[in-house]
Backbone as numpy.savetxt, mean C-alpha at the origin, in Angstrom:
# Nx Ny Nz CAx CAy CAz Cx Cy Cz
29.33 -36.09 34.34 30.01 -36.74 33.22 30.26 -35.69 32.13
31.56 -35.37 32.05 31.98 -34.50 30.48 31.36 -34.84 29.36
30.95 -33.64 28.54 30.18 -34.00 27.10 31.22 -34.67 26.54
30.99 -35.87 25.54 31.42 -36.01 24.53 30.30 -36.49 23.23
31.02 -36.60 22.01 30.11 -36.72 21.13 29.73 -38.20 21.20
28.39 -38.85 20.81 27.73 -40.02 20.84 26.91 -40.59 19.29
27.67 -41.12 18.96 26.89 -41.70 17.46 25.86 -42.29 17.48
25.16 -41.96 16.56 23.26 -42.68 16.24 23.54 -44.20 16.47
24.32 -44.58 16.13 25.00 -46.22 15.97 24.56 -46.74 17.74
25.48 -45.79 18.31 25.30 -46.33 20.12 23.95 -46.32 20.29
23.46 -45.19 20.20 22.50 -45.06 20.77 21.29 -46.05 20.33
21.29 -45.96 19.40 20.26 -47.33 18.99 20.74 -48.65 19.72
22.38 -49.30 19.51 22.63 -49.94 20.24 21.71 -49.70 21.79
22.22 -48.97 22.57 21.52 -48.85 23.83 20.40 -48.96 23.76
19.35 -48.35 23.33 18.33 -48.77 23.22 17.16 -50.08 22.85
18.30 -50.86 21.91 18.29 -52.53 21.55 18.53 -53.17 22.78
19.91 -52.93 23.58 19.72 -53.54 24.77 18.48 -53.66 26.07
18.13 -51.94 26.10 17.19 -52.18 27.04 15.67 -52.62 26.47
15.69 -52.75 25.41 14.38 -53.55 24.87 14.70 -54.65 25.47
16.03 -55.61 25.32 16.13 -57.25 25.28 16.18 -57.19 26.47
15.91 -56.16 27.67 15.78 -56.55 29.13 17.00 -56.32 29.95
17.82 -55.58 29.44 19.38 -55.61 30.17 19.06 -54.08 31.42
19.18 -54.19 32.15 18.87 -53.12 33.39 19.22 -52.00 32.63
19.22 -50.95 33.17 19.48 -49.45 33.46 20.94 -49.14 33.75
20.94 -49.81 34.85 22.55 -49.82 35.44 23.63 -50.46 34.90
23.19 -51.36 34.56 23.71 -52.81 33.18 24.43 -51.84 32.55
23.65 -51.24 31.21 23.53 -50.09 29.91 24.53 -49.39 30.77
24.33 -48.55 31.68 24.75 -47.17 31.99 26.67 -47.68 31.79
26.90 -48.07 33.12 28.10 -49.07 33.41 29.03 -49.81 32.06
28.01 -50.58 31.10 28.86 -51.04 29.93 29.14 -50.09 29.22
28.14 -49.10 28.79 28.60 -48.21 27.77 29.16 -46.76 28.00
29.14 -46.96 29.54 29.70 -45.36 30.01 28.73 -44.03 29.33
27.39 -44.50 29.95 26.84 -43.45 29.17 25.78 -42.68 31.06
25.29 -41.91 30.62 24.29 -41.62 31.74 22.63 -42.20 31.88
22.62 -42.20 33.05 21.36 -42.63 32.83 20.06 -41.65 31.92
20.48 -39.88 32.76 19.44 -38.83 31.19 19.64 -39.23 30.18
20.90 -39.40 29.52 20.91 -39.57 28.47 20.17 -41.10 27.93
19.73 -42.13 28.40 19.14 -43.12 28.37 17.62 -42.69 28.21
17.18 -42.20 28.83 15.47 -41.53 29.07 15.80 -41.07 28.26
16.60 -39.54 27.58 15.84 -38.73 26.93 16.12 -38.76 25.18
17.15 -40.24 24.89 17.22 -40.91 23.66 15.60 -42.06 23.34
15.08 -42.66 24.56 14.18 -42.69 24.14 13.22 -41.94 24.12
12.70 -41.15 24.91 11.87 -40.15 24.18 11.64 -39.53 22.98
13.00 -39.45 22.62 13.34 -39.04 21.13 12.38 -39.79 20.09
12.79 -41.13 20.61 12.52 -42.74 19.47 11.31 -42.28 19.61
10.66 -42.93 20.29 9.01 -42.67 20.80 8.77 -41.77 19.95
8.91 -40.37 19.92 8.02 -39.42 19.26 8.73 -39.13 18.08
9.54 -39.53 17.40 10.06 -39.08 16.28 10.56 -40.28 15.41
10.59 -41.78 15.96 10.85 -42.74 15.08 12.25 -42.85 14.63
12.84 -42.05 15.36 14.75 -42.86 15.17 15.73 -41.46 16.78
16.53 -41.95 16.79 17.62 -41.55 17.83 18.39 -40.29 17.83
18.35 -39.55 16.71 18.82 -38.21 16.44 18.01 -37.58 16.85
18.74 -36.31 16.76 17.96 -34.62 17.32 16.79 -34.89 16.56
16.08 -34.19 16.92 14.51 -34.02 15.96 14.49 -32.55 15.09
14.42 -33.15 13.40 14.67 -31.79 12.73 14.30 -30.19 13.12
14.44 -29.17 12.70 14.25 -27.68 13.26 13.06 -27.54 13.16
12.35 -27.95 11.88 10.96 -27.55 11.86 9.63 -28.31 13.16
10.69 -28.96 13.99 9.84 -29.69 15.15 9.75 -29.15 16.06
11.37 -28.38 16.35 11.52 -27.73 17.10 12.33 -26.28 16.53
11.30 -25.65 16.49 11.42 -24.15 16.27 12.49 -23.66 17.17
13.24 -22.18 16.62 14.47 -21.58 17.72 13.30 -20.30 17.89
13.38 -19.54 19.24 12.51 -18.59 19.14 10.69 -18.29 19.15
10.36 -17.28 19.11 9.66 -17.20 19.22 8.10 -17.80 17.92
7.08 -18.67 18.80 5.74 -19.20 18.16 5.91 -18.58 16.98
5.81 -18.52 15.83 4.95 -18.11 14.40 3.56 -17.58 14.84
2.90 -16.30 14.87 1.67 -16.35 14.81 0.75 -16.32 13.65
1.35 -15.85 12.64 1.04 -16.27 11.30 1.43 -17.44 10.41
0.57 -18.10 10.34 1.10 -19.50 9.26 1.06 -19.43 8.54
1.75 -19.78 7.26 1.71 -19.69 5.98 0.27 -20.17 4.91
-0.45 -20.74 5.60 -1.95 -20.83 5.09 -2.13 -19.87 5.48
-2.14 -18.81 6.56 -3.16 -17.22 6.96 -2.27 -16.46 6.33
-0.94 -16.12 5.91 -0.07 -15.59 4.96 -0.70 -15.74 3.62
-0.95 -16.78 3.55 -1.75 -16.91 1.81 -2.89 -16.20 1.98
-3.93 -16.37 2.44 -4.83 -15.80 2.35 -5.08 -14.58 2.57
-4.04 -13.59 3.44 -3.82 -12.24 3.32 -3.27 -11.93 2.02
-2.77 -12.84 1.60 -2.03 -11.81 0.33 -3.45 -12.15 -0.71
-4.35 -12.78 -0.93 -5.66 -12.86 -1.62 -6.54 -11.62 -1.10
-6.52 -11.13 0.26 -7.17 -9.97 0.90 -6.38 -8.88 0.31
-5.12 -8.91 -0.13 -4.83 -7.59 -0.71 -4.72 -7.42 -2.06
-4.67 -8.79 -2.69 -4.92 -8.59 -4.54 -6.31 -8.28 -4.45
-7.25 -8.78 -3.70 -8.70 -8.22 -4.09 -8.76 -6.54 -3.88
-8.39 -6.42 -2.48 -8.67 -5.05 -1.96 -7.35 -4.56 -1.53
-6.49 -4.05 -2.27 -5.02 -3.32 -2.05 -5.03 -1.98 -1.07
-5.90 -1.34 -0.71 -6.26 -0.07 0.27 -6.51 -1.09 1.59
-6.75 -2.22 1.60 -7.40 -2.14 3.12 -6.05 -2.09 4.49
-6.61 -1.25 5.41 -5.30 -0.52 6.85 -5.49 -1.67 7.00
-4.12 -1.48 7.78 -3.56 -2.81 9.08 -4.90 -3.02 10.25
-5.10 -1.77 10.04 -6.01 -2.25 11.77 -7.58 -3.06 11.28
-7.59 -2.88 9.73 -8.88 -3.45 9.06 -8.46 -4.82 9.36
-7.60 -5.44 8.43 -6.90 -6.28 8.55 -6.90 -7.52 10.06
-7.01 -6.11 11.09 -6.43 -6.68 12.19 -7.83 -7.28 12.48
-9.09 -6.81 12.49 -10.18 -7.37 12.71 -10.22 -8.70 12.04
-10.14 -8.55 10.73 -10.62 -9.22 9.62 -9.71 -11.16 10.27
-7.95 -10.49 11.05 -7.80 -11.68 11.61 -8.42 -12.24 12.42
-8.93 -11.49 13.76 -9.86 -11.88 15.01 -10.95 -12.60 14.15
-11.67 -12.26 13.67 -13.48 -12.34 13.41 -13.17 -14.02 12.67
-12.09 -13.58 11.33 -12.18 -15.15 10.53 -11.65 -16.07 11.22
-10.12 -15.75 11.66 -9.05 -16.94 12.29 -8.96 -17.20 13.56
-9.80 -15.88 14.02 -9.44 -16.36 15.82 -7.78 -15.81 16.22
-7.30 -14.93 15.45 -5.98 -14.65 15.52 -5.86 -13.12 16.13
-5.38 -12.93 17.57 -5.40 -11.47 17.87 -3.24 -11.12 17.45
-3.60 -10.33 16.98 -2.25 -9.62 16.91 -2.10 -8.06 16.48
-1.37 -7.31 16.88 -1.04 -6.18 16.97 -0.87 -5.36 15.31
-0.79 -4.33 14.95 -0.61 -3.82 13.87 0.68 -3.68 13.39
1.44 -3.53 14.88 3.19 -3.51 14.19 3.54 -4.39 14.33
3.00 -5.80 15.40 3.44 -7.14 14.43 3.34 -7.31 13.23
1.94 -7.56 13.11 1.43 -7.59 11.48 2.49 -6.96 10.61
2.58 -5.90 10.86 3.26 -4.90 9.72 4.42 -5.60 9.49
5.19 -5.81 10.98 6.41 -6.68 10.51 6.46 -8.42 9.65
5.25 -8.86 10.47 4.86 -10.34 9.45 4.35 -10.06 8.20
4.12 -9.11 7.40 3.82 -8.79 5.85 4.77 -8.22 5.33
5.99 -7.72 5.96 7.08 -7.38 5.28 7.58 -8.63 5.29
8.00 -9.48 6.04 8.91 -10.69 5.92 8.26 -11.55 5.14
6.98 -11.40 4.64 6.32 -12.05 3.92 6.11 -11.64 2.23
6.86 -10.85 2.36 7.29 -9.73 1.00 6.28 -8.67 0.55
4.70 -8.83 0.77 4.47 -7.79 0.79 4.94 -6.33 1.42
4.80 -4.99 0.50 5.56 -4.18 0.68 4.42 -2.86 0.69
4.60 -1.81 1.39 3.72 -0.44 1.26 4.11 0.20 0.11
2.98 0.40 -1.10 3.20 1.59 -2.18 2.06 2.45 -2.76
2.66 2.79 -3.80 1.71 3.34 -4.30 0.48 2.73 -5.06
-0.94 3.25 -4.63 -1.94 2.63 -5.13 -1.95 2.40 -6.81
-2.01 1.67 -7.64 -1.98 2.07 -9.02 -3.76 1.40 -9.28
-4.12 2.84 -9.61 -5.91 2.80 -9.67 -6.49 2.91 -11.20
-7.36 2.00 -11.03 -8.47 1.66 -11.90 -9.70 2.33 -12.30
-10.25 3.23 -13.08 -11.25 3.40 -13.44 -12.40 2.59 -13.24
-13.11 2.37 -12.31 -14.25 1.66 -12.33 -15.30 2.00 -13.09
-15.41 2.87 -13.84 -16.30 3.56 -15.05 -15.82 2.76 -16.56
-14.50 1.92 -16.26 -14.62 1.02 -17.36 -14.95 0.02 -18.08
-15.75 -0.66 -16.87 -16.22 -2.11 -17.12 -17.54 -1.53 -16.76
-18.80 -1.62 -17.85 -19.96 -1.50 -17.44 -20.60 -2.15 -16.88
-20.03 -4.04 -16.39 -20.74 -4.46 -15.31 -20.71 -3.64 -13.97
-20.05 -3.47 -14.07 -19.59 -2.59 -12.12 -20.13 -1.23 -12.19
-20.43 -0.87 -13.70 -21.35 0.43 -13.67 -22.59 0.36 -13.08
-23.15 -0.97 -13.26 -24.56 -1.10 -12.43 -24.63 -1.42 -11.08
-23.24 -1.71 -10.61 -23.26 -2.01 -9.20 -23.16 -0.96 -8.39
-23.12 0.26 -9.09 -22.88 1.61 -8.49 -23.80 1.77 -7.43
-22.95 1.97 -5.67 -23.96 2.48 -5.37 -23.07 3.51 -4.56
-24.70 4.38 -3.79 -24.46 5.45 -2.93 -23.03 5.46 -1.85
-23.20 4.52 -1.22 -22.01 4.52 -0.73 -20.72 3.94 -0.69
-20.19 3.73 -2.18 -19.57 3.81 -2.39 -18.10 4.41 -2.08
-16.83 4.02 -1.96 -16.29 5.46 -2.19 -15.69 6.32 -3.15
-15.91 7.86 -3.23 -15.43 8.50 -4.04 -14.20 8.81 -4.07
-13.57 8.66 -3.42 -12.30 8.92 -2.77 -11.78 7.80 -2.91
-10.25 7.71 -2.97 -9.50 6.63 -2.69 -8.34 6.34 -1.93
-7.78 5.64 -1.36 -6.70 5.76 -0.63 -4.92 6.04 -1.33
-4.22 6.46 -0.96 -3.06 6.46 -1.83 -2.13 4.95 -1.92
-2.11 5.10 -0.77 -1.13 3.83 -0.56 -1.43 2.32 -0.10
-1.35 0.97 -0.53 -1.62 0.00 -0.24 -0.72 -1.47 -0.42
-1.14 -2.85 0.35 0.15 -3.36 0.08 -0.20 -4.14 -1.52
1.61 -4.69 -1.55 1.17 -5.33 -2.61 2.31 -6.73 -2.72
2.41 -7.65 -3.12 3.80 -8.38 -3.22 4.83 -7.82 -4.27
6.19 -8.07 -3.53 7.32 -7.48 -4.60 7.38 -7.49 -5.97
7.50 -6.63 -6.82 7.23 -6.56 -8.03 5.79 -6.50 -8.83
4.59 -6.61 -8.17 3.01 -6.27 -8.28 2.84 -5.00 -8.28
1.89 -4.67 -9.10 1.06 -3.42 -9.08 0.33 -3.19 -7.58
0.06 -2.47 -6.68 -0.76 -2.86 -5.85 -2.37 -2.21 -6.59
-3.09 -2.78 -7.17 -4.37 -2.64 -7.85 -5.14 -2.26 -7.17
-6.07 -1.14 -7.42 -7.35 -0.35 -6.98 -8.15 0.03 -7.31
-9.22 -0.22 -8.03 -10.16 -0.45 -8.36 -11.59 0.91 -8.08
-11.42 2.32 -8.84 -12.24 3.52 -7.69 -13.17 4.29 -8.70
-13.92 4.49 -8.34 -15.04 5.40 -8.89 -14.58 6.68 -9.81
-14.31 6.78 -10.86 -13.67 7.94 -11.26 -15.18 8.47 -11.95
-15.55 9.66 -12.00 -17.05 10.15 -12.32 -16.60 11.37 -13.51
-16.79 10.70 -14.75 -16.28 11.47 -15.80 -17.62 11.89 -16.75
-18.61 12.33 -16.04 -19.27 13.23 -17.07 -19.48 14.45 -17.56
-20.47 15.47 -17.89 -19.95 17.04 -18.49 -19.05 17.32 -17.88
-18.00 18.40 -18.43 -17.02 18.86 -17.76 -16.96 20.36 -18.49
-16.79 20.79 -17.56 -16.70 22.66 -17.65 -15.26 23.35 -16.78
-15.40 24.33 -17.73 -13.86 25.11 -17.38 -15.02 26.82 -16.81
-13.85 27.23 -16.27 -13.94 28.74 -15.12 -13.00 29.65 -15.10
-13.37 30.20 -15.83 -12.00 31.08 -15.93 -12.45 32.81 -14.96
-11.51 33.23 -14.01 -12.43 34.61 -13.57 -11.04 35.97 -14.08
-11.44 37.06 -13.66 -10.79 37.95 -13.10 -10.92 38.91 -11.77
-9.93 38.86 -11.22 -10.08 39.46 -10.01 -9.29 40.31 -9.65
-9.96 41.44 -9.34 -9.61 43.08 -9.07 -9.20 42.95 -7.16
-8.52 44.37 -6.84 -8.06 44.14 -5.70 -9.39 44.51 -4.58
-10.57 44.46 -5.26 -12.23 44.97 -4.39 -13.00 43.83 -5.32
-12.56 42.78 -5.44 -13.13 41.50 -5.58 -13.21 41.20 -6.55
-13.95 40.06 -7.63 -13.90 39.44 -8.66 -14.62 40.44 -9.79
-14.08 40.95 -10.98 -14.76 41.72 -11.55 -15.45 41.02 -13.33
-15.51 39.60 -13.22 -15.69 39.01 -14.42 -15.52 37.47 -14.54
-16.67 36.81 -15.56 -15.98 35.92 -15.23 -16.76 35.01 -15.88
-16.57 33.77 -16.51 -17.20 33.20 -17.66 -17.19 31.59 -17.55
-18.09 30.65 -18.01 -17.98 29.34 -17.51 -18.31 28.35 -19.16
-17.48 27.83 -19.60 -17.79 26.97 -21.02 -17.71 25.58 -20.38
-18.46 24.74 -21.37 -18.52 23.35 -21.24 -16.91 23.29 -22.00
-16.45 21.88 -21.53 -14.51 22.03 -22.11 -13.87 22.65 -21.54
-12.73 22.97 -22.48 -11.61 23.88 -21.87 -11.50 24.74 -22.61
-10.74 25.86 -22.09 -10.46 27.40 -22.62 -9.12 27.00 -23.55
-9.44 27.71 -25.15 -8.42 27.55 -25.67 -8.04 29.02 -25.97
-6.86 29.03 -27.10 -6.50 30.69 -26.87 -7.69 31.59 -27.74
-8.71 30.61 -28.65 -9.53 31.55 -28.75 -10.43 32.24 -28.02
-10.93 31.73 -26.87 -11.98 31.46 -25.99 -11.24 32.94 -24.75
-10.29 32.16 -24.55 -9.51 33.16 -23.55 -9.48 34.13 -24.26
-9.12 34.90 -25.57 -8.64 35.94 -26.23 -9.97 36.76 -26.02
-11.10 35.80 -26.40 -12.54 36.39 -26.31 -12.94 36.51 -24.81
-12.75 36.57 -24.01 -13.38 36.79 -22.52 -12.41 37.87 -22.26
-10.98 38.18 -22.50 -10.04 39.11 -21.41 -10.70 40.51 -22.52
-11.22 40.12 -24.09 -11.51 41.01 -25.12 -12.60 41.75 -24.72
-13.25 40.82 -24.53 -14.99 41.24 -23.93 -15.42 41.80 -22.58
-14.87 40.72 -21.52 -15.25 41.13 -20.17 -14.60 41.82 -19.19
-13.00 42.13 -19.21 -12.12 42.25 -18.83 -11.65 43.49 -19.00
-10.74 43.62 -20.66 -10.67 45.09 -20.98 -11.59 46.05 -21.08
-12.94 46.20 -21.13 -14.13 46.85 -21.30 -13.76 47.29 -19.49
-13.40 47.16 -18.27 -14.02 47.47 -17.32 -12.26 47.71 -16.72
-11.31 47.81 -17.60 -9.90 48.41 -16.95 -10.14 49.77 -17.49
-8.94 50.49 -16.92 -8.99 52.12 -16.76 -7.58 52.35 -17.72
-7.17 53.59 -18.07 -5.68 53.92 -18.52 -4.88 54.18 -17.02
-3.71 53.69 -17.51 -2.40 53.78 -16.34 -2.29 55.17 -16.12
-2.14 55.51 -14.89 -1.94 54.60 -13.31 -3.39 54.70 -12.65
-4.22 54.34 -13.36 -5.80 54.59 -12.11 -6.24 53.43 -11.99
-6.69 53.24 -10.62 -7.44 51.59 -10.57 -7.45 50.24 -12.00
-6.93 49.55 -11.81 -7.53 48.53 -12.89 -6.74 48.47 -14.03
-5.51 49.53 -14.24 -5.08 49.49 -15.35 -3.89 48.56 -15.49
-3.72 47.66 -14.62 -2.52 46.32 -15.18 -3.40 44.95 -14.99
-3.19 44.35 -16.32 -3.61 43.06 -16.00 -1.89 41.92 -16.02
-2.79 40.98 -14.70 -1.68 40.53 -14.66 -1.93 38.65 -14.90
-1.29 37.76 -15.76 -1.65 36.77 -15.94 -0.62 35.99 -15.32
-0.98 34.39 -14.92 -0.47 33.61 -15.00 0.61 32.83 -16.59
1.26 31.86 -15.75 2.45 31.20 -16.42 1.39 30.31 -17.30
0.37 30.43 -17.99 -0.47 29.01 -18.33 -0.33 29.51 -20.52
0.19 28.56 -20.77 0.64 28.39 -22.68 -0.84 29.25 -22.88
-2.05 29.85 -22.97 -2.51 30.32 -23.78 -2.54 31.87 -23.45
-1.87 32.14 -22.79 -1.63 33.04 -22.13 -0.30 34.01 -23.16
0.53 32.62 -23.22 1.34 33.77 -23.92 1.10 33.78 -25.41
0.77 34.51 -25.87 0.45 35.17 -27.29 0.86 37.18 -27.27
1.25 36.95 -27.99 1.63 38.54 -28.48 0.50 39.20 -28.95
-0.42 38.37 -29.84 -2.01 39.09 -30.05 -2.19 40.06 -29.02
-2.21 39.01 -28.30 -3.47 39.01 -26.97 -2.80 40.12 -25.98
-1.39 40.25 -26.07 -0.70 41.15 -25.37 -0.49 42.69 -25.55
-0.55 42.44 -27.30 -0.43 43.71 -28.16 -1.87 43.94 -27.73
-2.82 43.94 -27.90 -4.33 44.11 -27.90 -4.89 44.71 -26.32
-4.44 44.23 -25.61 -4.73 44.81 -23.70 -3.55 46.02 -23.51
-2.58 46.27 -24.28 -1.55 47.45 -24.41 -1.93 48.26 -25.26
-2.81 47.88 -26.04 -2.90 49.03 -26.95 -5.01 49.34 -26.65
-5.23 48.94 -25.54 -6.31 49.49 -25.24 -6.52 50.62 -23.95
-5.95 51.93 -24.38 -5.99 52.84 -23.63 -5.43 52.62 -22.16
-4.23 52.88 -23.22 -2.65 52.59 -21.77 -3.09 51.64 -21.19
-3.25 50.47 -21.61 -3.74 49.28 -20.47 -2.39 48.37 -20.58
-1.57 48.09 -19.22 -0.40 47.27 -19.11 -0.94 46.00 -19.21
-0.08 44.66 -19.88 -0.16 43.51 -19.39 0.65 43.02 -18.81
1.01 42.18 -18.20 2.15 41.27 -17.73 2.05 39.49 -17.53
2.50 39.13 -17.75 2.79 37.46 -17.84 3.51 36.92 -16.87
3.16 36.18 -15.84 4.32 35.96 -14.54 4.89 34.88 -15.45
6.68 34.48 -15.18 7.03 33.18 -15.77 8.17 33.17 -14.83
């Protein structure tokens, strides 16, 4: 029998009839319809409560969902808490809670379509809240990861041990038969500090040009360039300076 189109109207009709007892063959014959099509309009009724197709969300096109939008929610709560944790963490974390095995480049692809996105970590001082100062422990990590997910337009938040106590600067010099000087302050070297170490430890142990030792050569770093400091290593017994820039 050629398709043609069949209105909700008939079909309920038909189906009114064979409630009131009218055969199979009866139906088929009056209304020029088929007998499948008789079975599989009621089946319809039966499980869906009227004679039309049964909406999309009943019947999916394609392939199962293995993520549902309740385990979608709750991953994206696994990554506002903890924004570093890998796919393959993840991938456990599905097995063990949900009973859910799936692959990492599924996943990867079900958290993109889910809008989370891979970026950059944007990290937290955990040295700022002194409750979490006491939670400090050994194994911890010191380290942090760079990249983690986050939803579109979110920070992806990270939360890491930053260890900010004394801090000391190192400044050396080094000759072409190894390090010949070299000085260590709590802070940083400013141009007085530097002026006083290349003054003290440095020029005291160069030679006059051209014998061993007689060019000093500095880096591109702001306390560096001063004319003092330049006039002063040139005018200490033919001693060259130079400034890389």
């Amino acid at each position: 029998m050629p398709y043609r189109y069949i209105s909700p109207d008939l079909k309920e009709c038909t189906l009114r009839l064979w409630e009131l007892g009218w055969t199979k063959e009866l139906i088929v014959e009056s209304l020029a319809i088929s007998q499948a099509s008789l079975y599989r309009w009621n089946d319809i009724f039966l499980e869906y409560g009227n004679v039309a197709h049964p909406p999309e969300s009943y019947n999916p096109r394609g392939c199962h969902r293995i993520l549902t939008r309740s385990i979608l929610t709750a991953i994206k709560d696994v990554y506002r808490a903890e924004a570093d944790t890998y796919l393959d963490e993840l991938c456990w974390w599905l097995a063990v809670e949900h009973d859910i095995v799936i692959s990492t480049s599924a996943l990867q692809e079900n958290l993109r379509e889910a809008g989370l996105t891979w970026k950059l970590l944007h990290k937290i001082a955990h040295e700022q809240d002194e409750a979490l100062q006491m939670e400090f422990r050994a194994t911890d990590h010191d380290t942090a990861y760079w990249y983690g997910y986050a939803m579109q337009g979110e920070h992806a938040d990270f939360v890491d041990n930053f260890v900010c106590g004394d801090q000391y600067s190192l400044v050396t010099a080094l000759a072409l038969d190894g390090y010949i000087a070299h000085r260590v302050i709590p802070g940083s070297f400013d141009f007085m500090k530097f002026f006083d170490f290349v003054t003290e430890d440095v020029v005291t142990q160069m030679k006059s040009f051209p014998q061993p030792r007689s060019i000093l050569i500095l880096n591109n770093c702001r306390i560096h360039h001063n004319e003092a400091l330049i006039d002063l290593v040139n005018g200490a017994g033919r001693v060259h300076a130079y400034v890389l820039t």
